[in-house]
Structure formats: structure tokens, C-alpha cells
SEBANU-658876 format. One line per field, with one value per residue (C-alpha): residue number from 1; residue in three letters; x, z, y. Coordinates in pm, 1 decimal, decimal comma. Example, Ala and Ser with C-alpha at 12.3 -4.5 7.8 and 13.67 -1.06 7.14 Angstrom:
# SEBANU-658876
nr = c(1 2)
rest = c(ALA SER)
x = c(1230,0 1367,0)
z = c(780,0 714,0)
y = c(-450,0 -106,0)
# end
This chain:
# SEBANU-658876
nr = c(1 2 3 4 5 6 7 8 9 10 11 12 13 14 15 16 17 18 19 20 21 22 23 24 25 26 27 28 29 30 31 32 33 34 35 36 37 38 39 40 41 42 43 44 45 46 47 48 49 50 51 52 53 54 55 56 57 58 59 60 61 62 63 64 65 66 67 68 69 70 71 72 73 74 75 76 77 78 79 80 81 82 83 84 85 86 87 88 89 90 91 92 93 94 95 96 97 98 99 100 101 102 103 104 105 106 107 108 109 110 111 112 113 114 115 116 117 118 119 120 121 122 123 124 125 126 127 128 129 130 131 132 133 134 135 136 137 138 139 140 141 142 143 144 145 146 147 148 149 150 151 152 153 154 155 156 157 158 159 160 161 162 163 164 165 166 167 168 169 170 171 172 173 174 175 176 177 178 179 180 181 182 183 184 185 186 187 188 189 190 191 192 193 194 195 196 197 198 199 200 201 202 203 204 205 206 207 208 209 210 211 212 213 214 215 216 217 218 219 220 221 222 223 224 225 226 227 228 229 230 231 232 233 234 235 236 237 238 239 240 241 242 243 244 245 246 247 248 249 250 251 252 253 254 255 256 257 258 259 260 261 262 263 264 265 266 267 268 269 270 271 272 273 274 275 276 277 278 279 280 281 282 283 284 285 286 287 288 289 290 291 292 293 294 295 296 297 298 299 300 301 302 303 304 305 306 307 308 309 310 311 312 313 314 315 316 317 318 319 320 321 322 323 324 325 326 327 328 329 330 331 332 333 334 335 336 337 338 339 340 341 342 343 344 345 346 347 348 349 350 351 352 353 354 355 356 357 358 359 360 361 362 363 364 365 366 367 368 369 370 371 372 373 374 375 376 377 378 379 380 381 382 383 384 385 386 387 388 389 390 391 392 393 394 395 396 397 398 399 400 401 402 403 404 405 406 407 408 409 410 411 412 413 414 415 416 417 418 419 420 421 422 423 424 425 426 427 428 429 430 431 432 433 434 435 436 437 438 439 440 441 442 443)
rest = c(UNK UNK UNK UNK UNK UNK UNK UNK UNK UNK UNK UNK UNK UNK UNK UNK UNK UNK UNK UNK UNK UNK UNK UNK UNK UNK UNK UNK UNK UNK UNK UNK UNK UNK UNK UNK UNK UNK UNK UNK UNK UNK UNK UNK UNK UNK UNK UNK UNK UNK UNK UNK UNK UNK UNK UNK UNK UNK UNK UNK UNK UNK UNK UNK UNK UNK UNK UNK UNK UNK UNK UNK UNK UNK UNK UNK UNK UNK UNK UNK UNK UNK UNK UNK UNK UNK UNK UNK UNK UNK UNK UNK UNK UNK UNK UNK UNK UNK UNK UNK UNK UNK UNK UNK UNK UNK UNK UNK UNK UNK UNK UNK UNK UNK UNK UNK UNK UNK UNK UNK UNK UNK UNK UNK UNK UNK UNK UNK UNK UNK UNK UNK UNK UNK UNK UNK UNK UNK UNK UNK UNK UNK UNK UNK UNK UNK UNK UNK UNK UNK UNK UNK UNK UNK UNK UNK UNK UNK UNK UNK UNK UNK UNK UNK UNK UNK UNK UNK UNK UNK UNK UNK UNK UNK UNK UNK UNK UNK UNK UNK UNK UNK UNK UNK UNK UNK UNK UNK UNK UNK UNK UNK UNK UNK UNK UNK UNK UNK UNK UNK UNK UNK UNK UNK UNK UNK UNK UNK UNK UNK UNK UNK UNK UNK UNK UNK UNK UNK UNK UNK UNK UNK UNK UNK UNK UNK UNK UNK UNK UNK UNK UNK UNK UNK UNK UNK UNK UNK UNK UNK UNK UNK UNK UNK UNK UNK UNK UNK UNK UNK UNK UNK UNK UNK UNK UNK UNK UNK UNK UNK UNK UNK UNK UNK UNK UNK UNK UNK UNK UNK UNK UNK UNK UNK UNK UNK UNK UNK UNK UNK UNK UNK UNK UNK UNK UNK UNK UNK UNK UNK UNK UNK UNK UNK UNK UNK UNK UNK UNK UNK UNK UNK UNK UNK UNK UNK UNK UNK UNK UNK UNK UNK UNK UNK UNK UNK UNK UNK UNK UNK UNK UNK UNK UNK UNK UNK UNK UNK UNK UNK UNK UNK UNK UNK UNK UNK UNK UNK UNK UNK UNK UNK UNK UNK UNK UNK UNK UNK UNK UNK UNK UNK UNK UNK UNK UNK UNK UNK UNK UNK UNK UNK UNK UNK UNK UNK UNK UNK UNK UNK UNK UNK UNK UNK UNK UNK UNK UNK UNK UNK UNK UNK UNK UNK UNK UNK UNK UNK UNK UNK UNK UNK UNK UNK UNK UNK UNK UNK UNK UNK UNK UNK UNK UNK UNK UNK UNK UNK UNK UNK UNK UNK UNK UNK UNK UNK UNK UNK UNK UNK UNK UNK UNK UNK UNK UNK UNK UNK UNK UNK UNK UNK UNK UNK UNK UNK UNK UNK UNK UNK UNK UNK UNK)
x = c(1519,3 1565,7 1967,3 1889,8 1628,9 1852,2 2145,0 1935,0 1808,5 2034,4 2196,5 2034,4 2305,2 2410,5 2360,8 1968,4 2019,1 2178,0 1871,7 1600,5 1788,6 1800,7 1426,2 1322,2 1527,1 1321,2 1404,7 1535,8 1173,2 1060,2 897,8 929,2 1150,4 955,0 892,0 799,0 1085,8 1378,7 1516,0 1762,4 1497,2 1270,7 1619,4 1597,1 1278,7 1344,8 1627,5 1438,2 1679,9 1522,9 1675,0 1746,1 1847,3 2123,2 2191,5 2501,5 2600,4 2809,0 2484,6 2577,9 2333,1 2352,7 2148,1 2220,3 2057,7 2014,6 1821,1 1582,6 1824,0 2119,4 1936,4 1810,4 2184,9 2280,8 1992,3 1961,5 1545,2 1335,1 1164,2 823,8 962,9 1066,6 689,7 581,1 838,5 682,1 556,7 306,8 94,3 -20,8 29,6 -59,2 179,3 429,7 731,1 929,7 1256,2 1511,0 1826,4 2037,9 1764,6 1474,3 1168,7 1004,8 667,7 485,7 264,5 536,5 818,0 953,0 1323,1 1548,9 1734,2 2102,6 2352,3 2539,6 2287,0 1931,1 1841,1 1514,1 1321,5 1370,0 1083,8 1025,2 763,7 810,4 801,6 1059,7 1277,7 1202,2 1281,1 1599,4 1720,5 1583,7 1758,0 2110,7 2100,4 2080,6 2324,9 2576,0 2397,8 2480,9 2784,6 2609,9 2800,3 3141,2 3015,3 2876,9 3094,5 3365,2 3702,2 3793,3 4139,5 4257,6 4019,0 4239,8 4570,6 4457,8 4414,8 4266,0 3976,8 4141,0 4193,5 3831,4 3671,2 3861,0 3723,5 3352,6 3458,8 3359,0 2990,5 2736,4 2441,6 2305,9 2299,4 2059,9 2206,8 2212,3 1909,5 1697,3 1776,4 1649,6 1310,3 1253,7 1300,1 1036,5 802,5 822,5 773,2 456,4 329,5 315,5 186,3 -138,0 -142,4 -164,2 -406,3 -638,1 -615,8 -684,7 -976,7 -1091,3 -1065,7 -1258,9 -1562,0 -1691,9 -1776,0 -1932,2 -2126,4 -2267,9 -2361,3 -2578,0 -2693,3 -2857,3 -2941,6 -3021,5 -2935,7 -2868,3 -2508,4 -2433,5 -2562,9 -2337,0 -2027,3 -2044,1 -2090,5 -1734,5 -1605,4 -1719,4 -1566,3 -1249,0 -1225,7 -1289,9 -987,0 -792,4 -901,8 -812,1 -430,0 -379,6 -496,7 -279,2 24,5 -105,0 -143,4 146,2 362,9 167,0 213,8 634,9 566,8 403,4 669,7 1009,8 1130,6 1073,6 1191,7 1547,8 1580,0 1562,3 1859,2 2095,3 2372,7 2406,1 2419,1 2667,0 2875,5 2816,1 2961,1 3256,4 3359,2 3329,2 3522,8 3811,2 3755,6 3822,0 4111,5 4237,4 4237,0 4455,7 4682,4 4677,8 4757,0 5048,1 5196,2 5212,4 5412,6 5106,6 5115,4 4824,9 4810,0 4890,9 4594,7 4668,1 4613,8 4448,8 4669,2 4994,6 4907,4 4947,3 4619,5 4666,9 4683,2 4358,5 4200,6 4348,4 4193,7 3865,9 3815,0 3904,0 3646,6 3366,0 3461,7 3469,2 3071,9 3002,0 3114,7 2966,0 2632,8 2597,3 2670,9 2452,4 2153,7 2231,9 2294,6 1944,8 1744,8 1880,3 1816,9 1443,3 1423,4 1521,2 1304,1 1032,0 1043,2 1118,6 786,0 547,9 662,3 507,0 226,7 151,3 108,0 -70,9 -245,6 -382,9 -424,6 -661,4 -874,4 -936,1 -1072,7 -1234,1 -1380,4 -1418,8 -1639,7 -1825,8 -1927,6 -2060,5 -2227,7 -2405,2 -2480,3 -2643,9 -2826,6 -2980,6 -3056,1 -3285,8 -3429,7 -3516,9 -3645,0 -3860,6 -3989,3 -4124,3 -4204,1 -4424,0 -4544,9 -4719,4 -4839,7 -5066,7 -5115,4 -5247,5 -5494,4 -5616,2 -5694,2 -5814,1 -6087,1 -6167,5 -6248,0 -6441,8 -6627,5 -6677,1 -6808,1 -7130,1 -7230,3 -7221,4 -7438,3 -7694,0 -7713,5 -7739,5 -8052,0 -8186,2 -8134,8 -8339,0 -8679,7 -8934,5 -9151,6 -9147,6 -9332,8 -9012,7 -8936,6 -9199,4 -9040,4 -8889,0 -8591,6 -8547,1 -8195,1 -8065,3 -8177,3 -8018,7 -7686,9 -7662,0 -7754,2 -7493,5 -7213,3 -7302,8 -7301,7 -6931,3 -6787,6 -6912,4 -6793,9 -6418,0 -6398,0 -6470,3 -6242,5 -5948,2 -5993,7 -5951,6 -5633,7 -5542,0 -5674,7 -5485,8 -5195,3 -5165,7 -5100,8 -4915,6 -5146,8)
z = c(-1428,8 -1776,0 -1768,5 -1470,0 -1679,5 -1999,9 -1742,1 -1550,1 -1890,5 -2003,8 -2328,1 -2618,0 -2785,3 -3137,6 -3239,7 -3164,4 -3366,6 -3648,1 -3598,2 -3624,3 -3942,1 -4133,8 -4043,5 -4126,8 -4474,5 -4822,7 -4979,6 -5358,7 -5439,6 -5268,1 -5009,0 -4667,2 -4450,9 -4113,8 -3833,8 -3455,2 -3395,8 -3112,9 -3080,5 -2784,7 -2587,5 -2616,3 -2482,4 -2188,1 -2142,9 -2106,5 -1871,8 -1598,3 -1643,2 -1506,4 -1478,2 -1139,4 -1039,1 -755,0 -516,8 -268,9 24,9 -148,0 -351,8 -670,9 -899,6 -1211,0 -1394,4 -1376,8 -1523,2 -1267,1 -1307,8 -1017,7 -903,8 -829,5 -664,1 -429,3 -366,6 -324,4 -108,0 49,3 37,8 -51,2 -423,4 -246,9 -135,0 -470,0 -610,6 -384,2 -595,7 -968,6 -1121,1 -1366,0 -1001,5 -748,4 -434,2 -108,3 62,8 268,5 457,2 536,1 728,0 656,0 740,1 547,5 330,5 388,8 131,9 56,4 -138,6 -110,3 -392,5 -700,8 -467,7 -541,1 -383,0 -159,3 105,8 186,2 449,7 170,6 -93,5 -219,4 -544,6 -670,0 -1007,2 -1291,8 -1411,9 -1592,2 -1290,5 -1206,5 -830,5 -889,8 -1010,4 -729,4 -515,8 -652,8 -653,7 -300,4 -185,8 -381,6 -213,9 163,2 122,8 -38,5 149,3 492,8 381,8 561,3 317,9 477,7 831,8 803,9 546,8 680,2 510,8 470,1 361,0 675,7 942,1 745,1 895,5 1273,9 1514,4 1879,8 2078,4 2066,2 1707,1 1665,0 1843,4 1654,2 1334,2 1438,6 1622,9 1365,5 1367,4 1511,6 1652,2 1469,0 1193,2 1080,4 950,9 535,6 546,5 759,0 543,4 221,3 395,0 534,9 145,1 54,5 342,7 292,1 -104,7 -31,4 164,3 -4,8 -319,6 -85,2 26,1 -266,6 -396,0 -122,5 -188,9 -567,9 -445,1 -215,8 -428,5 -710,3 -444,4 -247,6 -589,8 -711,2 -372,1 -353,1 -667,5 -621,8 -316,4 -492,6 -812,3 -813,8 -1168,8 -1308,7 -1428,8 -1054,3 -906,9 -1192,9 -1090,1 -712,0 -772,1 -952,8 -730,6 -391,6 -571,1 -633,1 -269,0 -143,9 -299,3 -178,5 174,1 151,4 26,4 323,4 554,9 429,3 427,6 760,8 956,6 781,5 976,8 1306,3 1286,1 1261,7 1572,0 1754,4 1755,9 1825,4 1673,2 1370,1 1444,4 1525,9 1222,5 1000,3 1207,4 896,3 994,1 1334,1 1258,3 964,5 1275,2 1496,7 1235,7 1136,4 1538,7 1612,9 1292,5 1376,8 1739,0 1633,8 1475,4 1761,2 1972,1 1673,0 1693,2 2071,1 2089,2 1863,3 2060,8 2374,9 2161,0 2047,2 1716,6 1513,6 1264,3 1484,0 1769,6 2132,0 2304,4 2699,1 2885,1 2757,3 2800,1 3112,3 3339,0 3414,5 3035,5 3003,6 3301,8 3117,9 2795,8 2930,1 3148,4 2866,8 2612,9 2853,3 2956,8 2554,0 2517,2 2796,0 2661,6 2293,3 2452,4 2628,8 2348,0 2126,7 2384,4 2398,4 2034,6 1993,5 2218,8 2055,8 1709,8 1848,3 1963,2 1643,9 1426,0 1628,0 1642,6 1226,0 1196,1 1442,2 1276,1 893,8 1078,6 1215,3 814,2 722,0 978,3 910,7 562,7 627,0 840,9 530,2 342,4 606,4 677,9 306,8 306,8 604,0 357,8 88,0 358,8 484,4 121,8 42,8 362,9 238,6 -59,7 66,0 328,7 12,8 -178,3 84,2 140,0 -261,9 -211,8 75,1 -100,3 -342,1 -157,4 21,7 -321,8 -430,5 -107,0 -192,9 -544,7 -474,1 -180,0 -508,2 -706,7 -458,7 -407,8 -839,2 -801,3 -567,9 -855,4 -1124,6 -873,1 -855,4 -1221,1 -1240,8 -1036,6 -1189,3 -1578,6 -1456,0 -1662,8 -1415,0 -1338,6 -1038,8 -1022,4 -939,4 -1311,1 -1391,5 -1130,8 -1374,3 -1109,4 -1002,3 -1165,3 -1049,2 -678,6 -748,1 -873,5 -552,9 -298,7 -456,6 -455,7 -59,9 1,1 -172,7 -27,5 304,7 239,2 104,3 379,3 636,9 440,1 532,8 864,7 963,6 760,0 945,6 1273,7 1234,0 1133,2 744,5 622,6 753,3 930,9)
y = c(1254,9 1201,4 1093,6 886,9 722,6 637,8 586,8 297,7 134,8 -139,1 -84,4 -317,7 -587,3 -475,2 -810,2 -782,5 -445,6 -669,3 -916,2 -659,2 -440,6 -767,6 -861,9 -551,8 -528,7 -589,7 -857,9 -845,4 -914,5 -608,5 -782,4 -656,1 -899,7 -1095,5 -860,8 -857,7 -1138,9 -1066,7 -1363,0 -1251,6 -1117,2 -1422,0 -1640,5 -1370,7 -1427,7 -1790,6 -1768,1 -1557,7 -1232,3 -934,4 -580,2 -446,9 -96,1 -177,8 92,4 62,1 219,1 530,1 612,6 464,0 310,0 65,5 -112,0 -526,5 -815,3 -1104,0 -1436,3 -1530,4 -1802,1 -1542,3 -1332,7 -1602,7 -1703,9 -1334,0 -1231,9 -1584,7 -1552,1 -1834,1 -1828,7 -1740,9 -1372,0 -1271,4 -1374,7 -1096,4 -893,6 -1009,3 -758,0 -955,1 -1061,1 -810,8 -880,4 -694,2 -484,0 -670,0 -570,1 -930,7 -921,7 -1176,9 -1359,9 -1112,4 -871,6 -721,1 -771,0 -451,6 -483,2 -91,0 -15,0 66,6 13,3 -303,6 -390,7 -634,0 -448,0 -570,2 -437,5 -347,9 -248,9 -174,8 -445,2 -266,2 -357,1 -149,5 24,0 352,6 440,9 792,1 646,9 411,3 673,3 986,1 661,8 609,2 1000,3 1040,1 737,3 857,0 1219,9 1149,1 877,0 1148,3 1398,5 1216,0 1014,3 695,3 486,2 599,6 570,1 199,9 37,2 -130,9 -139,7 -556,6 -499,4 -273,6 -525,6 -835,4 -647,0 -565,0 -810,2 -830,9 -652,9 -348,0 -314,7 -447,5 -155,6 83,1 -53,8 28,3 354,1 556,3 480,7 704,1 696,1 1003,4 775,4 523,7 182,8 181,6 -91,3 154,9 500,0 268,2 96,1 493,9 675,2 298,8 410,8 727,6 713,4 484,3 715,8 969,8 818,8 704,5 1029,8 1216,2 960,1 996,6 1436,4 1375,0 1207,9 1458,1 1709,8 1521,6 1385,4 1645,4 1912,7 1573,4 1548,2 1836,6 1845,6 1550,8 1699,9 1939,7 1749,0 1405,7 1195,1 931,5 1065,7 1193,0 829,9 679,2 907,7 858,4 510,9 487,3 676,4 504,4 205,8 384,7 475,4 138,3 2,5 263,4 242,6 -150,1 -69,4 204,8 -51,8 -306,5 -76,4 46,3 -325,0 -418,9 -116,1 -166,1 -552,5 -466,2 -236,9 -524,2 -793,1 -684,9 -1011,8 -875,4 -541,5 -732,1 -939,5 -651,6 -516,4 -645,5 -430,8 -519,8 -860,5 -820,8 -624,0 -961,0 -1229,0 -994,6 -921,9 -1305,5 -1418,7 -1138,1 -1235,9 -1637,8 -1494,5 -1301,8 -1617,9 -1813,3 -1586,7 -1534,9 -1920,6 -1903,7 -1614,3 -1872,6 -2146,3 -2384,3 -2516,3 -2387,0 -2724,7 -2995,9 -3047,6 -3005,5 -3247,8 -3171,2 -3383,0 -3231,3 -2883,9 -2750,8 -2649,4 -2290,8 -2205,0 -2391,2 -2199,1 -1864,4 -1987,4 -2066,5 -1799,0 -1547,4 -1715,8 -1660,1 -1309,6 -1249,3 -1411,9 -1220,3 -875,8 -980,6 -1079,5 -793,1 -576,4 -730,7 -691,8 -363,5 -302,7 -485,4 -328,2 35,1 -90,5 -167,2 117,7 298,4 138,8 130,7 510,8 565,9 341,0 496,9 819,0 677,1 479,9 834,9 920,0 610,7 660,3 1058,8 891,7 636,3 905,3 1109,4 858,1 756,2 1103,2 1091,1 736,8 901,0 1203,5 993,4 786,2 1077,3 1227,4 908,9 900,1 1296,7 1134,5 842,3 1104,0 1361,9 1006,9 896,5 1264,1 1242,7 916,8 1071,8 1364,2 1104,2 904,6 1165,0 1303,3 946,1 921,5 1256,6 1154,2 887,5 1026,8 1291,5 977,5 835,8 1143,5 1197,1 819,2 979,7 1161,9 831,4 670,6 944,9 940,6 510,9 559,1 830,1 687,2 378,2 320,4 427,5 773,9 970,5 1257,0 1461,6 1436,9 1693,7 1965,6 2206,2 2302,8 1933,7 1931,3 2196,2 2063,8 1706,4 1825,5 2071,6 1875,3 1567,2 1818,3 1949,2 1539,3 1496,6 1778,4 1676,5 1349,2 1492,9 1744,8 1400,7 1198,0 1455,1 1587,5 1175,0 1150,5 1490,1 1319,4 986,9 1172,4 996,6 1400,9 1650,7 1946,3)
# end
């Protein structure tokens, strides 16, 4: 990791080492020198370069500095697919396929995907890096560089159909395309980072919920309230990445356009078959510079002509259905297998969400069983007060300024506080059996 990490850095100019020493040198004053200045990474920064990790078919990597406008020549994408690829603006995750690349956008995985090679954004992001050594070993491991590269120079000295099968007779269907192997190591990469994402949260949630199960705080409220947060936003990213996969599954357009070797196969068999037919002409006599005029040349050669150029659209149509509906098939398969994953990934956290939903449902059921608790505490206190309040009354009307002849009973007292208290409890003990009877207290 570490050697692929200094080998995928690009080197630093000695003249922006000259730059900084002499910044950084005192001055004969013995004042230190202006610092924070790199002048030759601030005209970088002004010509667009970024660093790119480029992967090719043999599973070699290098580090290159390309502006945004080369890229866009080399890739031939539009400037509003490599915004999706700017690091300094998050975007959701997007699979696009193109004329000739396919735009990759999953979570850290950031890359253009070529027939011919994998353009990916340099980054120190462990991610970025696993994604690079994964994507290096199955190509060497495989040898699907070998199998789907084509050698230009020998195809430049054979000529006709025969000699054009023979060029593409080494592929095999056991084998992916190159553009397939890379979006698989990006899908499968993605993946797994959600995955383990969604475990580190598992593990971290359901100690916490049980813990507020049993002990209901302010700091536990606080915690689960972070972490529900933290589990929304991950439930939103593996539903992107997961609509995004089903979406591809859904149109076989799509599906087809990201076929970039197949259609790399296409242009090369009709430029070689184009070829074929100049030379198949010359063998006959015709002059390939000077134009032939209809008239002149006799009818059965143009008959011959004709009817071989539609046998040969015929044959190349049909093999390019063919080829097409295989490659459909293909992909289709290698993305139900990762929307499979996605898919087992969004059901944690959704399993996950439906914990915490539940937890918080306990909680509001234990809250409104206190909540409960006092209120039939308050109605009992408050019956209690109502009953104390009999006794203030009997001693308003007996602390009025008149005489009664029950004032000189020795034991009246003793008789008025008794038969006050038999009234209260009477009263209390009435007060409760019709909360009882209505149901306002438990029996």
C-alpha cells in the first residue's frame, strides 16, 4: 500500500523545491524569507490540471496530470459529466454510460471507464487505493488485457473476413470486457464501503438502545438522536446507489451503451471491412483514385458488388444483435448480483431504523405510563385536599362570634373532630370507588 501510494503521487518540480528553499532562506538581516507561496502550484491551479491514476488493460498504473479540456477530448464526455467527478462538490451517486466511457460516481470512487483504460482521481483515500490494487490483480490475475486488446500493427497487415475473425478469435466468453471487470472492482468497492458502514452502525446502535431502554436521559436521547441522523443519511446514499443499479437494470439502452468494447469491436470490423472491399476492387482491375463511373462498368460486377455489401450488413447486423443481446445479458446479471448487496444493505438499516422506531415507541409508552401514574396521583391529592378543606370549614363556622350551648359540653371537641373525620373519609372513600367505577384508576 505504501509504494503504491508514493508510486501514484506525482513527483514535485525541483524548481518549486528551488522556490520554496529560497522563500524559506533568512535573509542577511536575519529575517526569515516570505512563506506559504508556490507559485507553480497556484499556475496549476489556474490551468485546471488534476492528477489522475490511469489504469490500462495489462494492469499498469501511473500517475498523469490532465487538464479538464483533455480529458473531455480523450473521453469525448460533455463538461457536465466530469462535475459529477469534482471532488470540491458532492454529488449523488451516478453511473452514466457514454459514447466511448463510462462515468462512474460511487461514494470515494471517482473514475472514467475507457475500452482501453480506467482514468480515476488521485486521492490518498484508502478506497481509492484497495480500488486500484484490486483492479491491477484480476487484470494480471485473469490476463483480460491480453484477451481483449487487439494488436493494431498485425490487424494493419491482414485483410478480408477471414483474417478479421481470426483477429477476435481469441476472445472468450468466460471473460468479462475490460470496461465491465473495472465498473464490477467500482461496484463492488462501493459496496462494501456501505456495507461496512451500515455494520459499524449496528454494532454502535443497538448497546446504545438498550441502554436507553432501560435508562432514559438526556445523554442517551442526545446520542440516539445523532445517531438516527447518522443513519438517515446513510439510508439516502444506499438508496441512491441502489435506484441508480436498478434504474441500469431497467433500460437495456443503457445496459448497451456501456457495452464500450463491443462497439470499439464494431468500428474496427467495419473500417477493416471498408478496407477489405478497397482492396477487393483493386484485385478486379478498378482504379482506386480515379472514380468509376456506372455506365462504364459492366452490370454483373455491380450485381456482385451489391449483393456482397448487403450479405456483409447482414452478417454484421446480426452479429451485433447477438453480441448485444449477450452483452445485456452479462451485465444485467454482474448488476443484479451487487443490487442483491445493496439491496441486503439497505434492509439492515432498515431493520436498523425499524429498531430505533420501536425503542422510541417503548419510550413514549413508559412516558405516558408516568405521565399516567401522576396524574392519578394528582386526582388523589387533590380528593385529600378536598377532603382536609371539610375540616377548615368546620372550624370557619365554629370560630364565628356567637354562643351555642354546645360550647359548654366538656367532650364537644372530641365529638366534632370525630364525626368531621367519619364525614371525610366517607367522602374520600366515595370520591374513589367512582374513579374506580368510571374507570379514571386502575382497580
Amino acid at each position: 500500500m505504501a509504494d503504491l501510494k508514493e508510486r501514484l503521487l506525482p513527483p514535485k518540480p525541483a524548481s518549486a523545491l528551488n522556490v520554496r528553499e529560497i522563500a524559506n532562506r533568512p535573509s542577511a538581516s536575519g529575517r526569515q524569507g516570505f512563506q506559504g507561496v508556490d507559485v507553480l502550484g497556484l499556475k496549476k491551479r489556474g490551468q485546471g490540471l488534476r492528477s489522475w491514476i490511469r489504469v490500462d488493460t495489462a494492469g499498469n498504473s501511473q500517475a498523469i496530470e490532465v487538464d479538464k479540456f483533455t480529458m473531455m477530448r480523450r473521453c469525448d464526455l460533455p463538461a457536465r459529466d466530469l462535475r459529477l467527478l469534482d471532488p470540491l462538490f458532492v454529488y449523488p451517486s451516478t453511473i452514466l454510460g457514454r459514447e466511448k466511457a463510462i462515468v462512474v460516481n460511487l461514494e470515494q470512487i471517482r473514475c472514467i471507464i475507457t475500452a482501453d483504460e480506467v482514468l480515476l482521481l488521485n486521492s490518498l483515500d484508502s478506497y481509492v487505493l484497495h480500488y486500484v490494487m484490486e483492479l491491477q490483480r484480476r487484470l494480471t490475475a485473469t490476463g483480460a488485457g491480453e484477451v481483449w486488446q487487439s494488436d493494431g500493427s498485425d490487424m494493419n497487415r491482414r485483410r478480408g473476413s477471414r483474417s478479421l475473425d481470426n483477429v477476435f478469435s481469441n476472445s472468450s466468453p468466460d471473460y468479462l470486457p475490460f470496461e465491465f471487470r473495472a465498473l464490477e472492482v467500482a461496484l463492488e468497492a462501493a459496496c462494501t464501503f456501505l456495507d461496512s458502514q451500515a455494520a459499524e452502525l449496528e454494532i454502535e446502535a443497538y448497546p446504545l438502545l438498550d441502554e436507553l431502554t432501560s435508562k432514559i436521559s438526556t445523554l442517551n436521547l442526545e446520542r440516539v438522536r445523532r445517531l438516527k441522523s447518522r443513519l438517515v443519511a446513510l439510508t439516502r446514499r444506499v438508496q441512491k446507489v441502489r435506484d441508480e443499479i436498478e434504474q441500469l437494470m431497467d433500460d437495456d439502452g443503457d445496459m448497451a451503451e456501456m457495452y464500450l468494447t463491443e462497439k470499439k469491436r464494431r468500428m474496427e470490423l467495419s473500417f477493416y471491412g471498408d478496407q477489405s472491399m478497397v482492396g477487393y476492387k483493386s484485385v478486379d482491375g478498378a482504379s482506386i483514385s480515379a472514380p468509376v463511373s456506372p455506365v462504364s462498368s459492366p452490370p454483373d460486377s455491380r450485381k456482385l458488388e451489391k449483393s456482397f455489401s448487403i450479405a456483409r450488413s447482414r452478417h454484421e447486423s446480426m452479429r451485433s444483435s447477438e453480441s448485444t443481446t449477450e452483452s445485456i445479458e452479462e451485465l444485467e446479471m454482474l448488476l443484479e448480483a451487487y443490487f442483491v448487496v445493496i439491496d441486503s444493505t439497505l434492509n439492515k438499516l432498515t431493520s436498523l431504523k425499524e429498531y430505533i422506531d420501536d425503542t422510541e415507541d417503548f419510550i413514549n409508552i413508559q412516558l405516558d405510563n408516568v405521565r399516567n401514574q401522576l396524574i392519578q396521583f394528582e386526582l388523589l391529592l387533590t380528593t385529600a385536599t378536598f377532603v382536609v378543606a371539610i375540616f377548615g370549614v368546620v372550624a370557619g363556622i365554629f370560630g364565628m362570634n356567637f354562643e351555642i350551648a354546645l360550647f359548654n359540653v366538656p367532650s364537644a371537641f372530641q365529638w366534632v373532630l370525630i364525626i368531621t373525620g367519619i364525614c371525610g373519609a366517607f367522602i374520600f372513600s366515595a370520591f374513589v370507588w367512582f374513579f374506580k367505577y368510571r374507570r379514571l384508576m386502575p382497580l
